[in-house]
C-alpha positions in Angstrom: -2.4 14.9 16.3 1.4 14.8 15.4 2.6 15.4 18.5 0.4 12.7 19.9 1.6 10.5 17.4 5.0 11.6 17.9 4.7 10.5 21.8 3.1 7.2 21.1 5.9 6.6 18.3 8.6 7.5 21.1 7.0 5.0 24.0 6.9 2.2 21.6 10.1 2.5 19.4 11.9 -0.4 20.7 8.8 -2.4 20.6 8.3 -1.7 16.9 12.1 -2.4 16.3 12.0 -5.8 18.3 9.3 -6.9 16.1 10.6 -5.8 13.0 13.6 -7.6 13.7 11.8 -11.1 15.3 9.3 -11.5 12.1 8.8 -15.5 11.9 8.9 -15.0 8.4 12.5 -13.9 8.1 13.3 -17.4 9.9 10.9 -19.6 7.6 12.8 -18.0 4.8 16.1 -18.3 5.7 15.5 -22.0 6.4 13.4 -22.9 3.2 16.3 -22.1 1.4 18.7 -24.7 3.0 19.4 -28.5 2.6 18.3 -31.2 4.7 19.8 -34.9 5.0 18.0 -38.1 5.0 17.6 -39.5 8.6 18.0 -43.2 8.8 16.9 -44.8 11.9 17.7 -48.1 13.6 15.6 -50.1 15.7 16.0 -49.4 19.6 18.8 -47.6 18.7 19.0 -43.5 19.6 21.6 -41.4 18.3 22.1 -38.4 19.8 23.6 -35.2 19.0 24.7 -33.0 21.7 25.5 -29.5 20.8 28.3 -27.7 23.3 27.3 -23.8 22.2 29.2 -20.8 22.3 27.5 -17.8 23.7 27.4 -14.7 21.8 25.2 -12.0 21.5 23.5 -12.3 17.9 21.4 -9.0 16.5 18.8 -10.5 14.6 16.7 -13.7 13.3 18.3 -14.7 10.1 21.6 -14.8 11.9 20.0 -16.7 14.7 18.3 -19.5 12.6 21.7 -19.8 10.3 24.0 -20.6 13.5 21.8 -22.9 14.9 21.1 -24.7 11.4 24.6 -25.0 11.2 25.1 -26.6 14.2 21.6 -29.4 13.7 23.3 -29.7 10.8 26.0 -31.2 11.6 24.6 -33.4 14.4 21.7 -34.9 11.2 24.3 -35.4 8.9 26.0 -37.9 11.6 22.7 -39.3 11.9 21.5 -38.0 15.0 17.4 -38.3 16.0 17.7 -36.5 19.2 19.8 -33.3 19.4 20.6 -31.3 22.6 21.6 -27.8 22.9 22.4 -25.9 26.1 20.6 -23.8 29.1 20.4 -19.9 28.0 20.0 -21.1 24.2 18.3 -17.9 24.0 20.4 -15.4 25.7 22.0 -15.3 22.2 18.7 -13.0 21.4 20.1 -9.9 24.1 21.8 -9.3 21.2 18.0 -7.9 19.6 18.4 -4.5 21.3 19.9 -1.3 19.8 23.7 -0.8 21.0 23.4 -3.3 23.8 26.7 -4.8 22.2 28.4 -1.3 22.1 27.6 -0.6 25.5 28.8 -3.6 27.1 32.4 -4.0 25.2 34.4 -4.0 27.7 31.8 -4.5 30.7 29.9 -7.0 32.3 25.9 -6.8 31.9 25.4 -5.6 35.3 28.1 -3.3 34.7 26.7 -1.6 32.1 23.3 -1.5 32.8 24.4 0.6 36.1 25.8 3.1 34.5 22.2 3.6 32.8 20.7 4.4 36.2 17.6 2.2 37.1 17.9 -0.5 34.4 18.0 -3.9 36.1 19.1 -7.2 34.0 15.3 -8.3 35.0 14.4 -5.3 32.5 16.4 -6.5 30.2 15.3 -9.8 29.5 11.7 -8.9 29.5 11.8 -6.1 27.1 13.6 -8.7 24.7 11.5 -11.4 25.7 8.5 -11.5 23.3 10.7 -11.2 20.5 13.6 -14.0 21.3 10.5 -16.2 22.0 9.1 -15.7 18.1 12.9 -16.3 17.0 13.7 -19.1 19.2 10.3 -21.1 18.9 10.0 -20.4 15.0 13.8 -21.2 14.6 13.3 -25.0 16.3 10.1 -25.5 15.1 11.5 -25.4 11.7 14.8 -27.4 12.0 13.0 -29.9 13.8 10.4 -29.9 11.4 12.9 -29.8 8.2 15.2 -32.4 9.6 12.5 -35.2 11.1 13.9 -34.9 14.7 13.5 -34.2 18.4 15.4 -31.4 19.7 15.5 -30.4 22.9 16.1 -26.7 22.3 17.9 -25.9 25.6 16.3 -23.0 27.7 15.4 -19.5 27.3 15.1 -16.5 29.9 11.1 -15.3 29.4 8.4 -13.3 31.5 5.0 -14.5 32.1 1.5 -13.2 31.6 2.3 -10.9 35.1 6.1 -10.4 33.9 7.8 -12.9 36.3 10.6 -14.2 35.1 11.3 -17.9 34.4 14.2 -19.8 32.6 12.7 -22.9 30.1 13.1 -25.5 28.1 11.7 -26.9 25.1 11.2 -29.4 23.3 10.1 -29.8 19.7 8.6 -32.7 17.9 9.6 -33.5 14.4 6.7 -32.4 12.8 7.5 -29.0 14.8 5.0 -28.5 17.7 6.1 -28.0 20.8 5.7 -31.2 22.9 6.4 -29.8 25.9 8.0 -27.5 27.8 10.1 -27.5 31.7 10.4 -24.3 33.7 14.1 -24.7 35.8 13.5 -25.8 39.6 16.4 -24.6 41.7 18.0 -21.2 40.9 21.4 -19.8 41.3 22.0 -17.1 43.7 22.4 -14.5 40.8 19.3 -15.8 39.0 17.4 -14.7 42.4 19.0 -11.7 42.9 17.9 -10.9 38.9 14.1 -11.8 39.9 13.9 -15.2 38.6 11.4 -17.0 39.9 11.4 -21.0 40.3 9.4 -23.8 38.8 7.2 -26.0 40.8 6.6 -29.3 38.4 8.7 -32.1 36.8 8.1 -32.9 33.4 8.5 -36.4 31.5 7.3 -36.6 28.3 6.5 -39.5 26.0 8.4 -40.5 22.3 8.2 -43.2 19.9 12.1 -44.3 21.7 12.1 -43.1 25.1 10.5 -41.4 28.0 12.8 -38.3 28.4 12.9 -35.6 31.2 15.2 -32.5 30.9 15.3 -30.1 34.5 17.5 -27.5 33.9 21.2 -27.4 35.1 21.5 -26.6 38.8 18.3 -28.8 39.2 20.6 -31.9 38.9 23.1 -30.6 42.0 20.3 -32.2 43.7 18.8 -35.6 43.5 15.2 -34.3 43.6 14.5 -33.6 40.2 15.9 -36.7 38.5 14.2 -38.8 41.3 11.0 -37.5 40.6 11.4 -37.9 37.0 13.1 -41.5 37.4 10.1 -42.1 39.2 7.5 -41.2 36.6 9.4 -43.6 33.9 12.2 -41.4 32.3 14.6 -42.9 30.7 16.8 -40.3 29.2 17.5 -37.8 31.5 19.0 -34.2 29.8 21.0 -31.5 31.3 20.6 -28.4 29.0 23.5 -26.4 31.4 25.6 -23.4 31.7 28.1 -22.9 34.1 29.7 -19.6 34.5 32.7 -20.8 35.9 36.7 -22.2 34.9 36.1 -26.4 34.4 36.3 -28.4 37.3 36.0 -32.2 37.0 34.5 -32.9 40.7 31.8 -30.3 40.2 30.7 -31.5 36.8 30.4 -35.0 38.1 28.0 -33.9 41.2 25.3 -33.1 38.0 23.5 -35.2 35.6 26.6 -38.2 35.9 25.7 -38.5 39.5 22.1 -38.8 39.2 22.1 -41.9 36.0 23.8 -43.3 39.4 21.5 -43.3 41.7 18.5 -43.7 38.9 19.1 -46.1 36.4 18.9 -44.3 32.9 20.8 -42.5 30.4 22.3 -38.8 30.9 22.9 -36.3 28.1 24.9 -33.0 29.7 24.8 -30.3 27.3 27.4 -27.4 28.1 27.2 -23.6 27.1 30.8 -22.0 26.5 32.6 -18.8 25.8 33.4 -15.4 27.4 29.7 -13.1 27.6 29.1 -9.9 29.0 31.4 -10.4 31.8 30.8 -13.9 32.8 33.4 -17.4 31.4 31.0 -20.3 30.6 33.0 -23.5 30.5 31.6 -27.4 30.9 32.4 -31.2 29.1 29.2 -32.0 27.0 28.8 -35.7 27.4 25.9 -39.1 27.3 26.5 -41.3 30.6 25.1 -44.7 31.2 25.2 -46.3 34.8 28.5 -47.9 36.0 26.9 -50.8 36.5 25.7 -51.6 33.0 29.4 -51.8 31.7 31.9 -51.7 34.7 34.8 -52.5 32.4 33.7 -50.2 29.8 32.9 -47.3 32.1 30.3 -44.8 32.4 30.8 -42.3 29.4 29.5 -43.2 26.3 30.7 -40.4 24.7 32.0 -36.8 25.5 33.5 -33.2 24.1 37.1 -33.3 23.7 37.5 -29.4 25.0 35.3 -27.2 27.6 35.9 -24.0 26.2 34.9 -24.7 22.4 32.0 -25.3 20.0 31.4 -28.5 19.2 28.9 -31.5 18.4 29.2 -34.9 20.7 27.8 -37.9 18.7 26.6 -41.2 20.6 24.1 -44.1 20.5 21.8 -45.0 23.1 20.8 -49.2 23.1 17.3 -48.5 24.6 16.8 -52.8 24.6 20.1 -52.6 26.4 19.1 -50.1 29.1 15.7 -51.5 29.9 17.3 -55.3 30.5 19.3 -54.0 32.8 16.5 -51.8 34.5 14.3 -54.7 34.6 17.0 -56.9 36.4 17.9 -54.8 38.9 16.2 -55.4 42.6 14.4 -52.5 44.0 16.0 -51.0 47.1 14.1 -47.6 48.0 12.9 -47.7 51.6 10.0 -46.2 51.2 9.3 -46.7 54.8 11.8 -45.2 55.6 11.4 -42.2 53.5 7.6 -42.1 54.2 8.6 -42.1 58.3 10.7 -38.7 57.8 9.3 -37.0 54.5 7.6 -34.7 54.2 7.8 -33.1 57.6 11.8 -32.7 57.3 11.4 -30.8 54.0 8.4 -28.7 56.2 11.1 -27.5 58.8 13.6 -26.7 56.4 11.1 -24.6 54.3 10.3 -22.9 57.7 13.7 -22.2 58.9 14.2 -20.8 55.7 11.3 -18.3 56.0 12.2 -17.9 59.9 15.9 -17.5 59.2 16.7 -20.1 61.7 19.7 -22.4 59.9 18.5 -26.0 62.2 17.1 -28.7 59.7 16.3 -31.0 62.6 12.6 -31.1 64.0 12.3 -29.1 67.2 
């Protein structure tokens, strides 16, 4: 019997720790404890809090909930009804398994995890999986909850029932349910090579201000996923992003600022930042309006003052304003023209792609 025991204790150890550690009850403690500001609202007014994070591995709940308290609080006490954090919110939670810090001083993730023999970042993320989700989910359940507000809780790496892998978003109601949730569309190369697997549907979800949609970082490189949502009524559209790369202007722009462009809404780009396992996270949080609703005043409302650092981007968002100008602008899709070509250009791509022919053109 002991040396059963013993066997069963052995195969399950980091399972048991992982839960010990990710117990929704040291989060609902924590944040019991903690005081929470008055929000006052104004009519077809929405003020926004955007939250530009710094990535860092964090080793248990309690620690978790109190940085990201910090951080909502902040954004409430400036009044904000709608906060914003970044893509890989939840990476944070790597920091859940034993000696994962230790081992990676020094070293990049991949790096590391080579020098185990077999262990692939894939691995990784589903044995911490389960027990981010219970710290991430009870975390923004109860802010949102606590403070009376919408967060949109950035994204977090998770398996599936079968164990593939998908990076999502949330977002949270104020009375703390989760109102929805958006599983990223287009991968980066590194995210496919990891296993990732990409998300099929584009989600617009319904508040008492707004119609908001928030695809995932590299799904605003292309104009698909804001189109779509544009199309189905959005009117904020979020970028929860992290870029694992030194700042650059021009490829900022080509995200979430391009797209209020070409689809008449508001924008909110939140950014992840700092130096993690091997990889330099850098990006300008900011709220965009088209150019065309203020030429002389421009097209950011507001925006970080640094791309490397933590800090909270404030703004208000004149729903009555956006929605005159949406209703006196003159359609000029060509769906004609669209209908003529699409979908059967997108059905040759998708089968040069499986054929690895590179010709987009219909044979």
């Amino acid at each position: 019997m002991i040396p059963r025991l013993k066997g069963w204790l052995t195969a399950n150890a980091l399972k048991l720790v992982l839960w010990w550690k990710s117990r929704p009850g040291l989060v609902r403690g924590l944040l019991a404890g903690k005081d929470y500001p008055l929000l006052v609202k104004k009519p077809q007014i929405v003020r926004v809090g955007v939250v530009q994070l710094r990535l860092e591995l964090i080793g248990d709940g309690v620690s978790y909930a109190g940085k990201m308290y910090d951080l909502v609080l902040q954004a409430a006490q400036a009044g904000a009804q709608l906060l914003v954090f970044p893509e890989e919110t939840g990476t944070h939670l790597l920091g859940l398994l034993p000696g994962l810090e230790a081992m990676t001083r020094g070293k990049s993730l991949e790096g590391a995890l080579a020098e185990m023999g077999g262990v692939q970042v894939a691995d990784v993320f589903r044995a911490v999986g389960p027990a981010a989700q219970r710290i991430y989910e009870t975390t923004f359940s109860e802010l949102a909850k606590r403070f009376g507000v919408y967060i949109v809780a950035g994204s977090i790496n998770l398996p599936d029932e079968n164990g593939e892998l998908y990076n999502v978003a949330y977002l949270f109601g104020p009375d703390g349910r989760v109102l929805g949730t958006q599983r990223k569309t287009h991968l980066l190369m590194i995210e496919e090579q990891w296993g990732f697997r990409s998300g099929d549907v584009v989600q617009v979800f319904q508040t008492p201000f707004a119609r908001m949609a928030f695809p995932i970082c590299m799904d605003h490189t292309y104009f698909e996923p804001a189109r779509i949502a544009w199309l189905q009524g959005a009117e904020i559209i979020i970028d929860p992003s992290a870029n694992y790369e030194v700042y650059n202007y021009w490829r900022q722009a080509r995200g979430v600022w391009g797209r209020v462009q070409e689809n008449p809404c508001y924008g909110i780009l939140s950014a992840m930042v700092g130096d993690f396992l091997g990889f330099t996270f850098q990006g300008r949080s900011g709220v965009y309006r088209p150019l065309a609703m203020d030429p002389q005043g421009g097209s950011v409302i507001a925006e970080a003052r640094t791309v490397d650092r933590e800090e909270i981007v404030v703004a208000d968002l004149d729903m009555a304003a956006l929605r005159r100008f949406r209703a006196g602008q003159q359609a000029s899709l060509n769906t004609g023209l669209y209908r003529k070509y699409l979908p059967a250009l997108y059905e040759t791509h998708r089968q040069s792609q499986r054929e690895g022919r590179r010709s987009l053109l219909v044979e």
